[in-house]
LONULO-738440 format. One record per residue (C-alpha): x, y, z; residue number from 1; residue in one letter. Coordinates in Angstrom, 2 decimals. Layout:
% LONULO-738440
<r><xx>X</xx><yy>Y</yy><zz>Z</zz><num>NUM</num><residu>a</residu></r>
...
***
This chain:
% LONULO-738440
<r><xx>-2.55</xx><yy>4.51</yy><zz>96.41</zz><num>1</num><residu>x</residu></r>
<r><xx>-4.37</xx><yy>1.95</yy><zz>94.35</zz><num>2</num><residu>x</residu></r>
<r><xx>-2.16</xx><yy>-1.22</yy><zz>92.19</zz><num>3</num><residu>x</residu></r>
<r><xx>-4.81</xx><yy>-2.51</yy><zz>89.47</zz><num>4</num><residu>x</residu></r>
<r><xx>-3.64</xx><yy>-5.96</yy><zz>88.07</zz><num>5</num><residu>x</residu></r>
<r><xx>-5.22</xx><yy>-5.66</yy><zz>84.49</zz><num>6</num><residu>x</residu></r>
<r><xx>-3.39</xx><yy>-9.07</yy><zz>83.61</zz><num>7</num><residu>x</residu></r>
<r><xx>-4.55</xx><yy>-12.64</yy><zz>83.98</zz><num>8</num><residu>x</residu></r>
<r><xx>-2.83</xx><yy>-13.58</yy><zz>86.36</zz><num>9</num><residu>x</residu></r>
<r><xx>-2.54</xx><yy>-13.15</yy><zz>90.05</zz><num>10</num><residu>x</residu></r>
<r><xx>1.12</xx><yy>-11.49</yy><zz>90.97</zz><num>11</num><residu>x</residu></r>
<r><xx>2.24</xx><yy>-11.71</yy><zz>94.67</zz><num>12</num><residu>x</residu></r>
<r><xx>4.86</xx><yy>-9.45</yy><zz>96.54</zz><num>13</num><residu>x</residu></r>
<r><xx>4.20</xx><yy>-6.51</yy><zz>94.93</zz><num>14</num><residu>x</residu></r>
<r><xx>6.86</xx><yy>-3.68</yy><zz>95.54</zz><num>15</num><residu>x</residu></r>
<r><xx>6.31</xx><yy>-0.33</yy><zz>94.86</zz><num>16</num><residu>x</residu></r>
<r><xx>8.67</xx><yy>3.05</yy><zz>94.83</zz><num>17</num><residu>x</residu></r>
<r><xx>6.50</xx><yy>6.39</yy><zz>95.97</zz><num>18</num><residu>x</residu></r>
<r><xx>8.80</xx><yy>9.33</yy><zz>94.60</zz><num>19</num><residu>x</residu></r>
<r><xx>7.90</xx><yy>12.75</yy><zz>95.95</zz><num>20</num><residu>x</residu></r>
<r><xx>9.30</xx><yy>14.79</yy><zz>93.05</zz><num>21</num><residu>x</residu></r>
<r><xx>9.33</xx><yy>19.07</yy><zz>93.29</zz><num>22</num><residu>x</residu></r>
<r><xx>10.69</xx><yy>21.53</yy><zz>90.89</zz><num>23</num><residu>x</residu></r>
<r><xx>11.92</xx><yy>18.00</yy><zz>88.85</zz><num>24</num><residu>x</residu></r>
<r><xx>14.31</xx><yy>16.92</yy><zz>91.80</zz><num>25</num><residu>x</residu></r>
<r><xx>13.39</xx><yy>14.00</yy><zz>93.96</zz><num>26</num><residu>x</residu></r>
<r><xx>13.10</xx><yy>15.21</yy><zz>97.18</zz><num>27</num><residu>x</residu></r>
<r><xx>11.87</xx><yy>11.92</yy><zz>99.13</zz><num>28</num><residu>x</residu></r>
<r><xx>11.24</xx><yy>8.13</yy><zz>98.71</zz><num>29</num><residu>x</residu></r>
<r><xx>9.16</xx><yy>5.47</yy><zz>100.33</zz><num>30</num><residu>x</residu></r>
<r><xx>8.35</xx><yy>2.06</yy><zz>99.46</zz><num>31</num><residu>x</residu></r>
<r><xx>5.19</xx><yy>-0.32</yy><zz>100.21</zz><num>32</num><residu>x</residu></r>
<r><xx>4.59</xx><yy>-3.86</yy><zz>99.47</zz><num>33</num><residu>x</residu></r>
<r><xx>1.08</xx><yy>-5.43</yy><zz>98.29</zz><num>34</num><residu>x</residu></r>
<r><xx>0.87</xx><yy>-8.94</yy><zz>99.50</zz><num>35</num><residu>x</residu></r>
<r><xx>-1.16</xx><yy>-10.13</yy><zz>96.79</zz><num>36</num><residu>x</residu></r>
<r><xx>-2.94</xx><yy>-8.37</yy><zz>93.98</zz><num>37</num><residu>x</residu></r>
<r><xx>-5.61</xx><yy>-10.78</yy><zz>92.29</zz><num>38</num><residu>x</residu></r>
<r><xx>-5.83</xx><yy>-10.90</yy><zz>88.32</zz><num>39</num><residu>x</residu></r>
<r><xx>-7.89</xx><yy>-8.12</yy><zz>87.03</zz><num>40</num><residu>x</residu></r>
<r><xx>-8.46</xx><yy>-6.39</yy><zz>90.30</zz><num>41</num><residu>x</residu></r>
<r><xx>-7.03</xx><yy>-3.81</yy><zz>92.49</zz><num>42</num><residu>x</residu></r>
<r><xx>-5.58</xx><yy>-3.75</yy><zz>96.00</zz><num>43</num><residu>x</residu></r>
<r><xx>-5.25</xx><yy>0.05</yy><zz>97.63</zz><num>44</num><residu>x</residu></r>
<r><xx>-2.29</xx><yy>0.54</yy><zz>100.28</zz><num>45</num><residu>x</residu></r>
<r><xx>-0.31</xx><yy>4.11</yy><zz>102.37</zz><num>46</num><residu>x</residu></r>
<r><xx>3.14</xx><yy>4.76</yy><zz>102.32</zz><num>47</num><residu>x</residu></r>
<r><xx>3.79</xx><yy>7.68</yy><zz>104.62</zz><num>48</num><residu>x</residu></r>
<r><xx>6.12</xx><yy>10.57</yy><zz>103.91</zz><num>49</num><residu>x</residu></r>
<r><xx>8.13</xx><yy>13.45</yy><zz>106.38</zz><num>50</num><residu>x</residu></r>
<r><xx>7.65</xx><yy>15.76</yy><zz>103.91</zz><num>51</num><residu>x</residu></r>
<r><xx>4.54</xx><yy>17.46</yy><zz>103.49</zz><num>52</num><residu>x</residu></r>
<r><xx>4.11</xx><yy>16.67</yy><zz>99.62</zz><num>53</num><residu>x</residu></r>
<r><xx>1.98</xx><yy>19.99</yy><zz>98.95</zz><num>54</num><residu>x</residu></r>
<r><xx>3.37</xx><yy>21.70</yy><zz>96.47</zz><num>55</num><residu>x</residu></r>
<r><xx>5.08</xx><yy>18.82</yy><zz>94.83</zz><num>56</num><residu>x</residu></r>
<r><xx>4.08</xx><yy>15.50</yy><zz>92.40</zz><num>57</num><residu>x</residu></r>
<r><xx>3.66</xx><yy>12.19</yy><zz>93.70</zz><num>58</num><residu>x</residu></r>
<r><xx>5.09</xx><yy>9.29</yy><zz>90.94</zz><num>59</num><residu>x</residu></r>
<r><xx>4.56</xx><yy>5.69</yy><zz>91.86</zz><num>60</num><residu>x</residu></r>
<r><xx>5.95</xx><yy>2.81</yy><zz>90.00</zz><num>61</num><residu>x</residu></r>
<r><xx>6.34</xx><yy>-0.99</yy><zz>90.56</zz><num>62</num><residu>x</residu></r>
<r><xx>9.51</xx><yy>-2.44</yy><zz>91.26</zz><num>63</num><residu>x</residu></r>
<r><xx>8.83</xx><yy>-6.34</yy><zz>91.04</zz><num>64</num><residu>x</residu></r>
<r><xx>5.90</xx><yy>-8.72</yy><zz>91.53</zz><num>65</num><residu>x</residu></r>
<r><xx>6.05</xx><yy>-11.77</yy><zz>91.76</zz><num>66</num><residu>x</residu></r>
<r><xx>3.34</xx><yy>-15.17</yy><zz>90.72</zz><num>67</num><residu>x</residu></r>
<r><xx>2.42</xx><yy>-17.29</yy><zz>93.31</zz><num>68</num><residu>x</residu></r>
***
């Protein structure tokens, strides 16, 4: 997964939530943190899942940053 900063500023601690979603019901959840996302740039990281995620959706979302 890739977290693109599009602001201008640099935001730290980045949390994100990786739903694996199927027929509309959640069906797991995972969470990775970005230590440090610069402004206008992008930062790629893996959260790994049990679940084979074939046939279902991934959604991604931030939680919280933070600025250093």
């Amino acid at each position: 997964m890739t977290v693109t900063d599009h602001g201008d500023r640099t935001v730290g601690n980045v949390h994100v939530e990786v739903t694996l979603v199927r027929d509309g019901a959640p069906v797991e959840r995972t969470e990775l943190t970005l230590p440090e996302v610069p402004r206008r740039s992008s930062r790629a990281g893996a959260s790994t899942l049990q679940t084979d995620p074939a046939p279902g959706q991934l959604r991604a979302r931030v939680l919280g940053y933070s600025e250093p």
